[in-house]
C-alpha positions as CSV (number, residue, x, y, z in Angstrom):
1,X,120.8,56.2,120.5
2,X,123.4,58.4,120.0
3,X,123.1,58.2,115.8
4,X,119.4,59.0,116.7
5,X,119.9,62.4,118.1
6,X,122.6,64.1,115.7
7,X,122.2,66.9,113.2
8,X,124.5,65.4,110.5
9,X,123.8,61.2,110.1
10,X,126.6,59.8,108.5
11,X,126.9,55.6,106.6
12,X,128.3,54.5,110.5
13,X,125.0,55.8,111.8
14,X,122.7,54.6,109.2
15,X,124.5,51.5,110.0
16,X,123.2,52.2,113.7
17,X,120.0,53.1,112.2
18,X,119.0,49.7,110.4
19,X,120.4,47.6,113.2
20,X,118.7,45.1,115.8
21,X,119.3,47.8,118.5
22,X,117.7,50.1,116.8
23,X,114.1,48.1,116.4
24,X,112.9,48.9,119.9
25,X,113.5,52.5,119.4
26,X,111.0,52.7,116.0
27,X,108.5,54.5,117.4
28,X,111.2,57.8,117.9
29,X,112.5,56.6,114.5
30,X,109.3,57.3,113.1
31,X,108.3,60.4,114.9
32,X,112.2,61.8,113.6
33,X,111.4,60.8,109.9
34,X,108.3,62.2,109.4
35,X,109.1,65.0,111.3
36,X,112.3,65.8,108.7
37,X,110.2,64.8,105.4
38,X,107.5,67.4,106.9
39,X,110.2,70.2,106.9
40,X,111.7,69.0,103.4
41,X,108.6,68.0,101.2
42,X,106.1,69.3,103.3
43,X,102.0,67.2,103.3
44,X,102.7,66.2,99.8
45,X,102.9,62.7,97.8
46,X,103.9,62.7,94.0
47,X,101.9,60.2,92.3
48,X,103.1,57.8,89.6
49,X,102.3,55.1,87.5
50,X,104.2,52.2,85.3
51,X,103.5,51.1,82.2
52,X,105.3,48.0,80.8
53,X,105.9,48.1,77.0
54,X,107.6,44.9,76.6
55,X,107.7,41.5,78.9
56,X,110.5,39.9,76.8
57,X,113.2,39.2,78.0
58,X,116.7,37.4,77.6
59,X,117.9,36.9,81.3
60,X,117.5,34.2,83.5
61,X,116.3,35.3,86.9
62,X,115.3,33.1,90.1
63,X,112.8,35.6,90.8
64,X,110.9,37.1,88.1
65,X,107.9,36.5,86.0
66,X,109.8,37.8,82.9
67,X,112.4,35.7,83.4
68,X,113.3,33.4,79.5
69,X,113.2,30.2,81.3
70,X,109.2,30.7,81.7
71,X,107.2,29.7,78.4
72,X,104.4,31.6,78.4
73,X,102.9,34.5,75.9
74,X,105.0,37.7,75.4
75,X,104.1,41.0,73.9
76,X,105.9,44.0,73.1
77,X,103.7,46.9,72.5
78,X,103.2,48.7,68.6
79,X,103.1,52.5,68.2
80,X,99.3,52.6,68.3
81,X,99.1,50.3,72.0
82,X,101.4,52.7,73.5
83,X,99.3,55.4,72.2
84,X,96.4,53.4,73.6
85,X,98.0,53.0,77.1
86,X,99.4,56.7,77.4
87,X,96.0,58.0,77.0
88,X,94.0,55.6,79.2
89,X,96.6,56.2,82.0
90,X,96.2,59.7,81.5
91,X,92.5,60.1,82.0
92,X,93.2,58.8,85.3
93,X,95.3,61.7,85.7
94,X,98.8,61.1,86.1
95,X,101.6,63.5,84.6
96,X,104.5,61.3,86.1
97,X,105.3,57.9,84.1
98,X,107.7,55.5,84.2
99,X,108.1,52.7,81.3
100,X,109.1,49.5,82.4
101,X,110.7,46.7,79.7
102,X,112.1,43.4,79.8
103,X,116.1,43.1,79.0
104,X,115.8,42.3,75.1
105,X,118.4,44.3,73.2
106,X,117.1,43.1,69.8
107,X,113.9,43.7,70.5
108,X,113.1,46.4,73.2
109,X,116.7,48.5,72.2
110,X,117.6,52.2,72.3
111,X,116.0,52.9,69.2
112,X,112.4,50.9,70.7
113,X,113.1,52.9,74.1
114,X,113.7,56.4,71.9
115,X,110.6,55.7,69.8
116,X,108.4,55.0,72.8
117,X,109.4,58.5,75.0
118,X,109.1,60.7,72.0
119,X,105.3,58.9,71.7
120,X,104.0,59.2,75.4
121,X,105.7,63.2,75.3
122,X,102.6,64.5,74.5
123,X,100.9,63.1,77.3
124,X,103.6,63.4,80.4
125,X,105.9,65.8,81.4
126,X,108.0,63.6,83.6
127,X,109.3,60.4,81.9
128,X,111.0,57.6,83.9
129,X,112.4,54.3,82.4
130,X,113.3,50.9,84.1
131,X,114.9,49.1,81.8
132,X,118.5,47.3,80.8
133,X,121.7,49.2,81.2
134,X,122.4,51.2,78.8
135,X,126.0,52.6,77.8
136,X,126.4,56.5,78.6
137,X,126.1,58.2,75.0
138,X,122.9,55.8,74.7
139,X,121.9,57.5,78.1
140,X,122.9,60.9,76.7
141,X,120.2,60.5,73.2
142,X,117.8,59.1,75.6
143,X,118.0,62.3,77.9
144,X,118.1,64.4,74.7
145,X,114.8,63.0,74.2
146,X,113.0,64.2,77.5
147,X,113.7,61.7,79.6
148,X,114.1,62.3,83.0
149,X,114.3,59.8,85.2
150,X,116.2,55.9,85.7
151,X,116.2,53.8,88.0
152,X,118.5,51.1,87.7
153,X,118.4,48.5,90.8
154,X,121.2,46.5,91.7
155,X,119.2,43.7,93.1
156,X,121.4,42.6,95.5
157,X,125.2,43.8,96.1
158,X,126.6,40.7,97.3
159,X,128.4,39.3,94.2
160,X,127.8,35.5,95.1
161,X,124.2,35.8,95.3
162,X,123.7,38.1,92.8
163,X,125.2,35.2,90.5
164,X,122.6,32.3,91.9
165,X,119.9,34.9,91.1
166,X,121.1,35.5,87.5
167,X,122.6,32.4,86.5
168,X,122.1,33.7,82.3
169,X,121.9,36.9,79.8
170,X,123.3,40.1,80.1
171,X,122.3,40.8,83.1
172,X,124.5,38.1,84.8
173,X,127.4,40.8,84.1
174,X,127.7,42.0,87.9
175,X,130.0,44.6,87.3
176,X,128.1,46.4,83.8
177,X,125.1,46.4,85.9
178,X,126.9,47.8,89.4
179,X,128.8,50.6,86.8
180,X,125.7,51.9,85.8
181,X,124.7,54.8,88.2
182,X,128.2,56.2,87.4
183,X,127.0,56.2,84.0
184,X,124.2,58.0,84.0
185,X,125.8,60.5,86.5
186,X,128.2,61.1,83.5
187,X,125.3,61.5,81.3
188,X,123.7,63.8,83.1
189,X,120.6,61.8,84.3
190,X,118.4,64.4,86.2
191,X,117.6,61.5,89.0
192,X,118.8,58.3,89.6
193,X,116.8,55.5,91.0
194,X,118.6,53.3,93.7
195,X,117.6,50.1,95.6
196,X,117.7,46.5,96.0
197,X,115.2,43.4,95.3
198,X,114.8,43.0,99.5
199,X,114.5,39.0,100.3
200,X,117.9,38.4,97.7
201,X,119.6,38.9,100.8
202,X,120.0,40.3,104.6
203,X,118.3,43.4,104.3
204,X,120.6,45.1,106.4
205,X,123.6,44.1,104.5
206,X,121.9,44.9,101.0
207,X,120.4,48.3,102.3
208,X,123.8,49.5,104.1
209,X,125.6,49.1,100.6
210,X,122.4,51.3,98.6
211,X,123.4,53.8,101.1
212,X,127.5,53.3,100.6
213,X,126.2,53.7,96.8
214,X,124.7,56.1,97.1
215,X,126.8,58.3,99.2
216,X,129.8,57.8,96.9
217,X,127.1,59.1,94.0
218,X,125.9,62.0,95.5
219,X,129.7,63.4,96.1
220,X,130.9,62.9,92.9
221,X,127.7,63.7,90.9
222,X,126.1,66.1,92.9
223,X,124.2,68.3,90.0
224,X,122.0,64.7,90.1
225,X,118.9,64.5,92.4
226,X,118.4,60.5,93.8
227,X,115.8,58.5,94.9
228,X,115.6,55.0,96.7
229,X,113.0,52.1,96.3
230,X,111.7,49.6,98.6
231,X,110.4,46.5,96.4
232,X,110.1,43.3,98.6
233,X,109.9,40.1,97.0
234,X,106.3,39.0,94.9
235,X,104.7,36.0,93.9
236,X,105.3,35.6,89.9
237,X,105.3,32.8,87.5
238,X,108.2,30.0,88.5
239,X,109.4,32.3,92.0
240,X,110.2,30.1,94.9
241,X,110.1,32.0,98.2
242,X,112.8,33.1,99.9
243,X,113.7,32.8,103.8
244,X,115.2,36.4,103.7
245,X,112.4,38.2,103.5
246,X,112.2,41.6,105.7
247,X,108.9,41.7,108.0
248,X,106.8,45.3,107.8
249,X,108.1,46.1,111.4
250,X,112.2,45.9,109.6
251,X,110.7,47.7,105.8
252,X,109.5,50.6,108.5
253,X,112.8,51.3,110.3
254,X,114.7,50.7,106.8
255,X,112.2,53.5,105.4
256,X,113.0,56.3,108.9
257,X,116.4,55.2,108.8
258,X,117.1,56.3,104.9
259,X,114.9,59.9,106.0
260,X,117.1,60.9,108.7
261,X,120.4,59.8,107.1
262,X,119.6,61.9,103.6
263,X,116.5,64.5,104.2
264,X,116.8,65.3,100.6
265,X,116.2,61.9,99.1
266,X,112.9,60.9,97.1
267,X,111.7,57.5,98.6
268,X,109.4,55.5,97.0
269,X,106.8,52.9,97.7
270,X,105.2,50.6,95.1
271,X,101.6,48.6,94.8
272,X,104.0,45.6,95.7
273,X,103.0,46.8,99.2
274,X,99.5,46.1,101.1
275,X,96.6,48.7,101.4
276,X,96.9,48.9,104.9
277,X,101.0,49.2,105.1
278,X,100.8,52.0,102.4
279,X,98.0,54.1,104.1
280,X,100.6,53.6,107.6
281,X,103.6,54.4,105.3
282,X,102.2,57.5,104.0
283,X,103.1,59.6,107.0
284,X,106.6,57.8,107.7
285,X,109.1,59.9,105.3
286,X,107.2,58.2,101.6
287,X,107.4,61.1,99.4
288,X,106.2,59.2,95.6
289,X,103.7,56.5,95.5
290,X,102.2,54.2,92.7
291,X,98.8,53.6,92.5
292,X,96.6,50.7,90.1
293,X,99.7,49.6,89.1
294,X,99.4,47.0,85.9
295,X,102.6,44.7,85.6
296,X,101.7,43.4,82.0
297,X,102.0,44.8,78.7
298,X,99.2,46.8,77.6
299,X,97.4,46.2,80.8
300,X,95.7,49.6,80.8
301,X,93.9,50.1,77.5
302,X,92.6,46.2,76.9
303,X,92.7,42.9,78.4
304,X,95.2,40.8,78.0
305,X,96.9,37.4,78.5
306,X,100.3,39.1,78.7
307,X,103.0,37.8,81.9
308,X,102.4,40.0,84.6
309,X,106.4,40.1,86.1
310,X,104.8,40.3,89.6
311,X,101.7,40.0,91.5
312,X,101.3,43.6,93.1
313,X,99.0,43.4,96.6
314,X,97.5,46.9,96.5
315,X,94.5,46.9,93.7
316,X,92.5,49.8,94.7
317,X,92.0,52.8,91.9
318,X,93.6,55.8,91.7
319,X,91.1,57.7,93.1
320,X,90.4,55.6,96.2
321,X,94.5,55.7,96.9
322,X,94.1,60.2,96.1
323,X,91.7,60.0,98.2
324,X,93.2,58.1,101.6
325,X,96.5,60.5,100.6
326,X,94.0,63.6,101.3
327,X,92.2,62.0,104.2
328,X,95.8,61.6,106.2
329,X,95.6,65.4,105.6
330,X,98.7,65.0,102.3
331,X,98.0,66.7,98.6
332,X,98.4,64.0,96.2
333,X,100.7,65.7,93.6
334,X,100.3,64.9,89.9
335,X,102.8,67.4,88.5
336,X,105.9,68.3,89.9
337,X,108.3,71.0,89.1
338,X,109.8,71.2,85.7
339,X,113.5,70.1,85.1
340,X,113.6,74.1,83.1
341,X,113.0,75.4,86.3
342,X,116.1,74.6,87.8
């Protein structure tokens, strides 16, 4: 493979990359990746965690737990349960958070997002947030406040089946949530998160435009570092499967073929994932990794009958998933370098 054996990949050989006649070559795929994220990141694996403030939300989507369609309890989280959650995620040792919301401008806003990063502050020094698009000077108070991170995914980038997926709410708005990136480059996000919800559609379609995106972003906000995301399709409340969904064999080349085309680029790999595909994926160009992941508001600090918005597969504790990092001869990393730094 010619893409396979060049200094410089560009989005015609990631193309090469993630295609059928690539899959028999995975083995050299793999040995290339985690040859390149050796060299870049070195035996290192930045650990995170989510926490979900909020599981209301005001979109209809096919394939989510929080979806409005489904009646069952919702919670959004008071100043004294986030205080709650920050500091029993904490004593499990994580410095790197990222706060997760449904899309509910009345009640999970700006100000509630604001509110909730100046509380956890004291706890984190790197602050991530998943939530709703946001406009650019909302992105700007945000970052004022310490933020560091978003990830925004675009689910899926073909337009027809992005609107059978999100048939109601903001969030049916293709083109507010496809503009968003550019936003936050103009804010001055420190990293943006990338990716697609992979089983929406052909993987390799989906996954070639994340890269297309991607590349335009990087060239025209280059001061911004990136990251991509893997998340495959999970049982929730009302999902039906799809008949798109990638095997492990496909999420693997996907994974080496992102590594060799950008050696620079965080990628990231949720408890969505098995045990046993995790521990694999470790030493295949993974450089940030969740681990006892709760989906559900306030699932840290107390039980509750809060929605999860997905099942995840990988249960075990953050020190049994530490501790398989250090026995594949990686240094789990719970604090990376500060933003001041650089």
């Amino acid at each position: 493979m010619k893409a396979l054996n060049k200094q410089t990949v560009n989005l015609e050989d990631f193309k090469a990359l993630i295609s059928p006649a690539a899959r028999p070559h995975l083995e050299l795929l793999a040995q290339k990746s985690r040859s390149i994220t050796q060299k870049r990141f070195g035996k290192t694996i930045m650990m995170y965690i989510p926490m979900y403030l909020s599981n209301e939300c005001q979109n209809i989507c096919t394939y989510c737990g929080f979806s409005m369609e489904n009646k069952v309890p919702r919670i959004t989280l008071t100043n004294q349960q986030i205080h709650a959650e920050a500091k029993a995620i904490k004593a499990k040792g994580f410095d790197h958070i990222l706060l997760l919301t449904g899309e509910a401008n009345k009640t999970v806003g700006v100000e509630y997002i604001k509110n909730a990063i100046r509380l956890v502050r004291p706890y984190f020094s790197n602050i991530s947030i998943e939530v709703q698009p946001l406009k650019e000077d909302e992105y700007s108070s945000l970052l004022d406040e310490g933020l560091h991170t978003v990830l925004v995914y675009q689910e899926t980038y073909r337009k027809e089946t992005y609107k059978i997926h999100h048939p109601k709410g903001r969030k049916s708005n293709y083109e507010w949530r496809l503009e968003t990136p550019e936003r936050l480059g103009r804010a001055g996000a420190f990293k943006i998160g990338l990716g697609v919800l992979l089983g929406l559609e052909d993987w390799r379609t989906d996954s070639f435009m994340t890269a297309f995106h991607l590349d335009y972003l990087q060239k025209h906000f280059w001061k911004s570092k990136y990251s991509i995301s893997f998340p495959r399709l999970r049982p929730c409340e009302g999902y039906e499967h799809s008949n798109k969904i990638m095997d492990d064999r496909d999420l693997v080349q996907l994974i080496c073929a992102y590594r060799i085309f950008n050696p620079d680029l965080e990628l990231s790999l949720s408890t969505r994932e098995s045990p046993s595909f995790r521990d694999h994926a470790i030493q295949l160009g993974i450089t940030s990794i969740s681990a006892e992941s709760k989906t559900e508001p306030g699932g840290y600090a107390s039980e509750t009958n809060a929605l999860e918005q997905f099942e995840i597969d990988d249960h075990r504790s953050t020190e049994a998933i530490a501790g398989m990092i250090r026995n594949q001869g990686y240094e789990p990393v719970w604090k990376d370098w500060d933003k001041s730094y650089q």
